[in-house]
Structures are given as structure tokens and as C-alpha cells.
VEXGU-561596 format. One record per atom (N, C-alpha, C): residue in three letters; chain; atom name; x, y, z. Coordinates in steps of 0.1 Angstrom, whole numbers, plus 5000, padded with zeros to 4 digits. Atoms other than C-alpha are relative to their C-alpha. Layout:
REM VEXGU-561596
mardo|lumti|pakol|u|v|w
ALA|A|CA|X|Y|Z
...
END
This chain:
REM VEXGU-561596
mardo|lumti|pakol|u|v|w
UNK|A|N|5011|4991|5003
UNK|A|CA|5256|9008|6161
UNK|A|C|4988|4993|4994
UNK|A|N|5008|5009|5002
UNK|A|CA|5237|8981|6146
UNK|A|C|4989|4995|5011
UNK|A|N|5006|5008|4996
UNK|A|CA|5224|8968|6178
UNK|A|C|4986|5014|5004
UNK|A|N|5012|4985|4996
UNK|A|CA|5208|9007|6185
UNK|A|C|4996|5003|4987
UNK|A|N|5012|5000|5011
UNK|A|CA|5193|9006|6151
UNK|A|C|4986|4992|5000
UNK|A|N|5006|5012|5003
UNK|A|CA|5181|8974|6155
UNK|A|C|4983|5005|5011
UNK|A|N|5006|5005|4992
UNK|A|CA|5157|8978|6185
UNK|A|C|4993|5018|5002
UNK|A|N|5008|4989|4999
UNK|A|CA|5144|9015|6173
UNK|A|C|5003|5005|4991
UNK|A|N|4996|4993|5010
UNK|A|CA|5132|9037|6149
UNK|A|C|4998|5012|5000
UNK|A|N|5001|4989|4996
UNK|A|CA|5137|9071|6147
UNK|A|C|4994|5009|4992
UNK|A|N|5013|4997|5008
UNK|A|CA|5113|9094|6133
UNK|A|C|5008|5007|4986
UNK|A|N|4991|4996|5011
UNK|A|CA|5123|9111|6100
UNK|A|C|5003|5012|5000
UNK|A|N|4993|4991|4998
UNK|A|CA|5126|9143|6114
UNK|A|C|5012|5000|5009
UNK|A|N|4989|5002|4996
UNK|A|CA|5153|9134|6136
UNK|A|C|5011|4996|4993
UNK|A|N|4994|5002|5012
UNK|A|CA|5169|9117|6109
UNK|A|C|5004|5016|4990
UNK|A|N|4992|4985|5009
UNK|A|CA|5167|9150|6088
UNK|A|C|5010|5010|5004
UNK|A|N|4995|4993|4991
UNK|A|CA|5179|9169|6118
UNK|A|C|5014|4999|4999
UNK|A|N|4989|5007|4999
UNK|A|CA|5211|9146|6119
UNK|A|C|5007|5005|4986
UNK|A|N|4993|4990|5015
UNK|A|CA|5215|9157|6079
UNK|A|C|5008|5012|5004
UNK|A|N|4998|4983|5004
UNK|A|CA|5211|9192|6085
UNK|A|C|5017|5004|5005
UNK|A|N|4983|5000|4992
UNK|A|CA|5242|9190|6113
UNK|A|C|5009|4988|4991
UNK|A|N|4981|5005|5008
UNK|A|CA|5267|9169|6089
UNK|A|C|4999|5010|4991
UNK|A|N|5003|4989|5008
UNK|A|CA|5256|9196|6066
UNK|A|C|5016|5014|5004
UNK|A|N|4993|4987|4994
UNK|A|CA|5268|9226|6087
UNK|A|C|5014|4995|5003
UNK|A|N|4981|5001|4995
UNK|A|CA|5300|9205|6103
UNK|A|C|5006|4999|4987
UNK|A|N|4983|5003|5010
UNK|A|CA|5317|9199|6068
UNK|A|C|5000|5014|4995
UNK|A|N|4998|4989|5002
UNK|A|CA|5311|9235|6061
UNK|A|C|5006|5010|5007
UNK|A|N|4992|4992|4987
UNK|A|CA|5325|9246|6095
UNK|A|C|5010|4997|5000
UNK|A|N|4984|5003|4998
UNK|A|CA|5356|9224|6089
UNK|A|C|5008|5006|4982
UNK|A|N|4993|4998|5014
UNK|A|CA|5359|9232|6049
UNK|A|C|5005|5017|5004
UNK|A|N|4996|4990|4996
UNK|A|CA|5359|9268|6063
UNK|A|C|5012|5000|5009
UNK|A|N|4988|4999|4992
UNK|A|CA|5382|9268|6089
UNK|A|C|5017|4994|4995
UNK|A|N|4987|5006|5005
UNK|A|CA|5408|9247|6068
UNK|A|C|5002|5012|4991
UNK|A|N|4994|4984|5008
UNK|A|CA|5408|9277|6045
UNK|A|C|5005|5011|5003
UNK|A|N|4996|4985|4992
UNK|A|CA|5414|9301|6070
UNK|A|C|5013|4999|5007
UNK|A|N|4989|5002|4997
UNK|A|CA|5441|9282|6083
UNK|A|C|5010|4997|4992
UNK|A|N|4990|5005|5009
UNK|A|CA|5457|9268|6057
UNK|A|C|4996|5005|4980
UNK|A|N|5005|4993|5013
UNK|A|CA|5443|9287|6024
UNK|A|C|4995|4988|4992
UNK|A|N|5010|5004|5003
UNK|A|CA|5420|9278|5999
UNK|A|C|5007|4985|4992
UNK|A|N|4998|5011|5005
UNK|A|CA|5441|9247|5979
UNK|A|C|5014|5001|5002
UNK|A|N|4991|5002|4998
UNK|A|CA|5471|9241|5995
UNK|A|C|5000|4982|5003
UNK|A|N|4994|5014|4996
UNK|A|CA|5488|9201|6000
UNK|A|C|4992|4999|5015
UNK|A|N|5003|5006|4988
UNK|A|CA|5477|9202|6038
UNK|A|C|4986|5002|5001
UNK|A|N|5017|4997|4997
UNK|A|CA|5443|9219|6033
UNK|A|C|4995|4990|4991
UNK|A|N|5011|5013|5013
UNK|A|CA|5433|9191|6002
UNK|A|C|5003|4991|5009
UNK|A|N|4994|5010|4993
UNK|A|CA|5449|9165|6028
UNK|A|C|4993|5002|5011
UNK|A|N|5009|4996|4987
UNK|A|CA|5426|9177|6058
UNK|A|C|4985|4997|4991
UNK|A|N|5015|4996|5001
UNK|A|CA|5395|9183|6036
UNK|A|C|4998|4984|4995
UNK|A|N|5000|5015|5004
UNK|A|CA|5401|9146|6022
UNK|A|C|4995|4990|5016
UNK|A|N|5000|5010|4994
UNK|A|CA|5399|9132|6059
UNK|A|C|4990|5004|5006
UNK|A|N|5010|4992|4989
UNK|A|CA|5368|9156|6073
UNK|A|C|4989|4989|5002
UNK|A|N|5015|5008|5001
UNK|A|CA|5338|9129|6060
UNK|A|C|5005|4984|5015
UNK|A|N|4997|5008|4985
UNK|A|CA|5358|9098|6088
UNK|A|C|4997|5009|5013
UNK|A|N|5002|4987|4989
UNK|A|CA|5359|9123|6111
UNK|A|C|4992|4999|5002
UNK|A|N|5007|5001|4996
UNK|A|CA|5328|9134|6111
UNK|A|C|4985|4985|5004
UNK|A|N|5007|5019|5001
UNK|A|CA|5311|9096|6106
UNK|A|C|5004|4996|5015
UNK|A|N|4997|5002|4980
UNK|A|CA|5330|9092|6143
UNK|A|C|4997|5011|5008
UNK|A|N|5011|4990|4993
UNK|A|CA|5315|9122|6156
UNK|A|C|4987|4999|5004
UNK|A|N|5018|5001|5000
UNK|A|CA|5280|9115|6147
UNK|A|C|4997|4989|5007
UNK|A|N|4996|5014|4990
UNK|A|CA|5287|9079|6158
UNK|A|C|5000|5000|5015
UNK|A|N|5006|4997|4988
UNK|A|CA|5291|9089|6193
UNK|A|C|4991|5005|5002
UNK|A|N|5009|4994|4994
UNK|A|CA|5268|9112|6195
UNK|A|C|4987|4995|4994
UNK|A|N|5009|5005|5002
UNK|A|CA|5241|9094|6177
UNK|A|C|4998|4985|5011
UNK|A|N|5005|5008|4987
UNK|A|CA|5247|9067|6206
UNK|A|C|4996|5001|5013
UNK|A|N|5003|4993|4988
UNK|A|CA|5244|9088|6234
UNK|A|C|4985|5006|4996
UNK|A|N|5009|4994|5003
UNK|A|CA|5215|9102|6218
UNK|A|C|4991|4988|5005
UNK|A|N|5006|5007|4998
UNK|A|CA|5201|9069|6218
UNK|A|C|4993|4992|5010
UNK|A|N|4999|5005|4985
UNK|A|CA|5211|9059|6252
UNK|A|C|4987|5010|5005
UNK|A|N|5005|4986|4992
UNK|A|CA|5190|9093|6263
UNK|A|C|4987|4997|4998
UNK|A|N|5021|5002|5008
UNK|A|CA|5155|9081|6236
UNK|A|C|4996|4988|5008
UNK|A|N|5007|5011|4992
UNK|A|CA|5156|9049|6258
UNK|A|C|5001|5000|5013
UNK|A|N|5003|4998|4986
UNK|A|CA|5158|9060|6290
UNK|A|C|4986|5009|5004
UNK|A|N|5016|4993|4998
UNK|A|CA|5128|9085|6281
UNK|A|C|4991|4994|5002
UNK|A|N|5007|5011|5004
UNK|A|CA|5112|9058|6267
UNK|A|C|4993|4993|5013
UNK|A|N|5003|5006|4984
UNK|A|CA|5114|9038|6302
UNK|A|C|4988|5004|5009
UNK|A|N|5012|4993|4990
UNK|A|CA|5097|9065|6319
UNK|A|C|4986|5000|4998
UNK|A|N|5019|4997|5006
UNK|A|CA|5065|9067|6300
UNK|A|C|4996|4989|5006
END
């Protein structure tokens, strides 16, 4: 991910953008563990423990595919 930092920068509302969605996903998965597994149970504190990896490899792909996509625009101009 280094080498797609390296060779662009992205503006700071994109950046914010990217916040706002880890934002919503750890509140879409703290929810959903509660609804499956109630509010402090052993598997729900053991799930909500592992949501921040998770999502760090979520964003990961999709912040490179993202990237793949700003430099192929890029090209065209």
C-alpha cells in the first residue's frame, strides 16, 4: 500500500470520506454482534475485539482498487 501512497495524493475530502465509512462499518458490525450474540457476552467481546483487523483489510482492498480506478482516470485526461 506504500507503493499507492507513494506516487499520489489524495485530496482531504476523500480521505474524510474514507473516515466517515470506518465510522459507519464498526457501528454496523458492533450492532449486528449485539443482535446476534447480545450486548456483553464471551463471543460478542471476542468478535468486537477483532472488527478494527477486519476492517483495516477491508479498506485495504478497497482503498487499492480505488486507486487502481484514480489512475486509470488520471491516464485519460
Amino acid at each position: 500500500m506504500n507503493a499507492i501512497a507513494s506516487d499520489t495524493t489524495l485530496p482531504p475530502a476523500t480521505i474524510k470520506a474514507v473516515c466517515k465509512q470506518m465510522a459507519k462499518a464498526i457501528k454496523n458490525i458492533d450492532a449486528a454482534i449485539s443482535e446476534v450474540y447480545g450486548g456483553d457476552s464471551p463471543t460478542a467481546n471476542t468478535l468486537r475485539s477483532a472488527r478494527l483487523p477486519l476492517i483495516v483489510y477491508i479498506l485495504a482492498h478497497g482503498y487499492e482498487l480505488e486507486m487502481n480506478t484514480y489512475r486509470l482516470l488520471r491516464a485519460q485526461e
